[in-house]
C-alpha positions as CSV (number, residue, x, y, z in Angstrom):
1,X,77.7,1.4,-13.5
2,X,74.4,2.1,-15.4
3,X,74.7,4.1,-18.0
4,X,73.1,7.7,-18.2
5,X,71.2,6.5,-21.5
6,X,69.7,3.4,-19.2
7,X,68.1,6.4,-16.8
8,X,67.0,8.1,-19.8
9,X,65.3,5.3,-21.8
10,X,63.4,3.9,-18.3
11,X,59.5,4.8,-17.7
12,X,58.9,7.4,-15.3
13,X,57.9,6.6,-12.2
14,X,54.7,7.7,-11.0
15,X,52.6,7.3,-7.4
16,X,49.1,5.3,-8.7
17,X,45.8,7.0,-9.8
18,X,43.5,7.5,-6.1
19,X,40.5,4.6,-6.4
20,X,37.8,5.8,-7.5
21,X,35.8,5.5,-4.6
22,X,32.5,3.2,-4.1
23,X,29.4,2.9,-2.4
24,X,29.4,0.5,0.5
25,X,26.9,-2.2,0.2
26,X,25.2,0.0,3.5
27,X,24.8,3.0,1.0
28,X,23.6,1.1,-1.8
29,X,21.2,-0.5,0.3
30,X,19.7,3.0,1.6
31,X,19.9,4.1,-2.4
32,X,17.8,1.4,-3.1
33,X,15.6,2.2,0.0
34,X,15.1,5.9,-0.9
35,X,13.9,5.0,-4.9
36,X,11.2,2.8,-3.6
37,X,9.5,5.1,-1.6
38,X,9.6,7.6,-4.2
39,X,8.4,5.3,-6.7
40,X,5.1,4.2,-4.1
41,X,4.5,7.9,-3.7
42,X,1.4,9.2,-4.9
43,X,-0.1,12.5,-5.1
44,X,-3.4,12.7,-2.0
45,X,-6.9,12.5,-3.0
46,X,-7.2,16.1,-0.9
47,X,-5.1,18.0,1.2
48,X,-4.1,15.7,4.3
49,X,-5.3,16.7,7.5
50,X,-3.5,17.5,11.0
51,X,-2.8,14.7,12.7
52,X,-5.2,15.5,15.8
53,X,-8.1,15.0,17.0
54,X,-8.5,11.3,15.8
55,X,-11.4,10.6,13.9
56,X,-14.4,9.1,16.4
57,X,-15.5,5.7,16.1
58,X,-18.7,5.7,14.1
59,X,-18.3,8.8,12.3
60,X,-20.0,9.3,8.7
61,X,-17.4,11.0,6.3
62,X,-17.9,12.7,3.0
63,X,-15.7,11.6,-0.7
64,X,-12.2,12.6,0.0
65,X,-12.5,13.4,3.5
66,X,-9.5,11.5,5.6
67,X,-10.1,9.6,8.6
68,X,-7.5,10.2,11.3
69,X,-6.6,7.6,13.2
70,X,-4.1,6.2,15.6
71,X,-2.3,2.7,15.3
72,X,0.2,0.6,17.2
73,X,3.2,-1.6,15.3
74,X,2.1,-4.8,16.8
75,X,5.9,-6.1,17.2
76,X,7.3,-3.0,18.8
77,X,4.4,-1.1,20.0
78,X,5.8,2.0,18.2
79,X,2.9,4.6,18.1
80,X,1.7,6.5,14.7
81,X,-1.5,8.9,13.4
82,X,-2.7,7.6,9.9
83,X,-4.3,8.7,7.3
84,X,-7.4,7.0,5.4
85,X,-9.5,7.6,2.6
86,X,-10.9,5.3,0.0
87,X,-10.8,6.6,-3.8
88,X,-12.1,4.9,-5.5
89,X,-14.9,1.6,-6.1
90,X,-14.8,-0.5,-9.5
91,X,-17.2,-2.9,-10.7
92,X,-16.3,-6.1,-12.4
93,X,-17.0,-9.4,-13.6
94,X,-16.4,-12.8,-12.4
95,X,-15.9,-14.7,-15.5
96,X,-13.5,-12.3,-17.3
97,X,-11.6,-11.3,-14.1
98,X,-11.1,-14.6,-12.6
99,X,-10.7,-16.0,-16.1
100,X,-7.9,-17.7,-15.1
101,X,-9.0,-20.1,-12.5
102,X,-10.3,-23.3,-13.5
103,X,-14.2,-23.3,-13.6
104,X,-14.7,-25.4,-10.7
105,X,-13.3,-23.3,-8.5
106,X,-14.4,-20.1,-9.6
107,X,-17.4,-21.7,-9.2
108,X,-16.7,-22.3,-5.6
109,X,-16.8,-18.0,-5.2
110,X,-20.6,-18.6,-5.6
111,X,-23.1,-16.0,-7.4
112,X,-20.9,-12.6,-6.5
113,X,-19.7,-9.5,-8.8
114,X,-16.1,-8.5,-7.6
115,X,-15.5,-4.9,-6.2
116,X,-12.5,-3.3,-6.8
117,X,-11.7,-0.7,-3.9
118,X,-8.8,1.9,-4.0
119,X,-7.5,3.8,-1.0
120,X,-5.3,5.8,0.1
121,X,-3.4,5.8,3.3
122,X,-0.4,8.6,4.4
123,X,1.6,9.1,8.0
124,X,0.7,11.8,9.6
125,X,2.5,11.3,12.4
126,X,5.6,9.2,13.7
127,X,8.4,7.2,12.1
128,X,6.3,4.1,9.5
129,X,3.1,3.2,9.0
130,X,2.4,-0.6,8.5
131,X,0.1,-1.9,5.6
132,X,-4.1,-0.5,6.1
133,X,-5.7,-3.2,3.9
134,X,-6.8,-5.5,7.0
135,X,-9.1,-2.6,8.1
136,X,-10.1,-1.4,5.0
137,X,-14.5,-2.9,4.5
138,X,-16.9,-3.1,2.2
139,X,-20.2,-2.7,4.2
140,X,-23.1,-4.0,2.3
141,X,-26.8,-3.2,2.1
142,X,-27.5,-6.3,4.5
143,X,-25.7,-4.6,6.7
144,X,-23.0,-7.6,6.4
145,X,-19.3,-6.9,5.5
146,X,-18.6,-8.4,2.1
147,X,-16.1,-11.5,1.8
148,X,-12.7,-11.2,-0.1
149,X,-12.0,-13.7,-2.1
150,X,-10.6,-17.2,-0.6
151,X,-8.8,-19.3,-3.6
152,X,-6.8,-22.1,-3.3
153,X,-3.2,-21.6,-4.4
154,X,-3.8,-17.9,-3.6
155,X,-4.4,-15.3,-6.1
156,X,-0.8,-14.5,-8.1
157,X,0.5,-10.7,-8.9
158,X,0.2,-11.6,-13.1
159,X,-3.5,-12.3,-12.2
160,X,-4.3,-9.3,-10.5
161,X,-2.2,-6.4,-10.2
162,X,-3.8,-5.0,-13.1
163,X,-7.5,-5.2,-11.8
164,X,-6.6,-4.5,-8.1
165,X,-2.6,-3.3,-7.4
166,X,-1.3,-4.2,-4.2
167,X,-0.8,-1.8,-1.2
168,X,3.1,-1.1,-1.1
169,X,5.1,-2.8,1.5
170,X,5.8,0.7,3.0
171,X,6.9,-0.4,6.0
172,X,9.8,-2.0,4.5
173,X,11.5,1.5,3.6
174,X,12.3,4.7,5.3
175,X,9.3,7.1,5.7
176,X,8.4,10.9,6.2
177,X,5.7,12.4,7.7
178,X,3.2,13.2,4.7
179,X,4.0,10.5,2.9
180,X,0.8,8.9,0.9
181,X,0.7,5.2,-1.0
182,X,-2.2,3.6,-2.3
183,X,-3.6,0.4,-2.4
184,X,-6.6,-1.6,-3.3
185,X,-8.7,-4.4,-1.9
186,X,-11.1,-6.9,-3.8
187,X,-14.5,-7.6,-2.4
188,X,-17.2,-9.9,-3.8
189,X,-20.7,-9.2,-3.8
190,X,-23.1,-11.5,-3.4
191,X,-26.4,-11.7,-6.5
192,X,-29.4,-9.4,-4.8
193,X,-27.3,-7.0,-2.7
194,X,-25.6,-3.7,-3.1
195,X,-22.6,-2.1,-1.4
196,X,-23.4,0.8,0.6
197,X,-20.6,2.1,2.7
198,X,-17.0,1.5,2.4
199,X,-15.4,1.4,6.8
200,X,-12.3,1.5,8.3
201,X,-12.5,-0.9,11.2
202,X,-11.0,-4.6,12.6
203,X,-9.1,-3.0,14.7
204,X,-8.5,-0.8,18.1
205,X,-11.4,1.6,18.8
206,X,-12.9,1.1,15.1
207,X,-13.7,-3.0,15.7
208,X,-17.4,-2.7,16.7
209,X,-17.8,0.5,15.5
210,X,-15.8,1.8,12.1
211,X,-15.6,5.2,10.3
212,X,-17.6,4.9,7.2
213,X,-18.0,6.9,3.6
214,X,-20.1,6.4,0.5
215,X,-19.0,4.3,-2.0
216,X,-17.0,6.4,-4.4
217,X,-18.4,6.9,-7.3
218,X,-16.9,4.4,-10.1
């Protein structure tokens, strides 16, 4: 028999601490979801506009105005109403920006200035909006749409981010209605003309004719 001194000197026994509990690899994925879209936020160049009518194709707008128009997911055909407006237009220069190409193919750009264009694009509408920078022009005072620049081995984020940030992938992350990013696009110009319009169009009703603004002021 054990003695009463054995039950005296034994550790108590006690049921374990409950687990802590943790975040399934699901909830840490929609965490992670949630920050990036608040970090692509950004506050709108004006106070967004209803999300009818749709702008008509053709139409002049003013600085700041929004163009409202309709777009289709390609894969899924899912429907939204976007936002557009550009922001802003900076001037630079070949042989600083592009600094970092070797001169023989900077030298393949030709005689051009690079334009850096900001915009601004926000869902109005529906569930996601898909990236706007394949519409997004640069009409010049030929009446031509300025080229973007083609370089071999592609033009790397260290390179250019600073000059010309990158629209957001917003469509990889969860979206509201009123929701605004902002990208940019780089256009070169070529030696002896100006641009004079910057256009949404490439695409649905805007391909022959786009909507079109000034060229913000830089």
């Amino acid at each position: 028999m054990r003695s009463r001194r054995f039950w005296q000197d034994a550790p108590l026994l006690r049921p374990p601490p409950e687990a802590t509990p943790t975040a399934s690899v699901e909830e840490r994925y929609q965490e992670q979801q949630a920050e990036q879209r608040l970090e692509s936020l950004v506050d709108p160049i004006s106070p967004l506009p209803a999300a009818t009518p749709t702008t008509p194709a053709g139409s002049t707008l003013g600085a700041g105005e929004w163009a409202v128009v309709g777009r289709e997911w390609p894969s899924d055909q899912t429907t939204m109403t976007v936002g557009v407006a550009p922001v802003s237009a900076t001037r630079g220069d070949l042989e600083v920006d592009f600094a970092y190409l070797p001169d023989e193919e900077r030298a393949k750009l030709g005689a051009v200035t690079p334009i850096y264009v900001d915009y601004q694009f926000a869902l109005l509408e529906g569930e996601r909006v898909y990236p706007t920078a394949s519409a997004v022009q640069l009409i010049l005072s030929d009446g031509s749409i300025a080229d973007i620049p083609i370089i071999v081995g592609g033009m790397g984020p260290s390179q250019t981010d600073e000059l010309c940030p990158r629209e957001p992938a917003a469509s990889d992350f969860p979206q509201e209605v009123g929701d605004v990013y902002q990208g940019c696009k780089t256009f070169l110009i070529p030696d002896g003309l100006d641009a004079v319009s910057v256009q949404w169009g490439g695409e649905a009703a805007y391909k022959t004719d786009g909507v079109r603004w000034p060229v913000p002021v830089e």
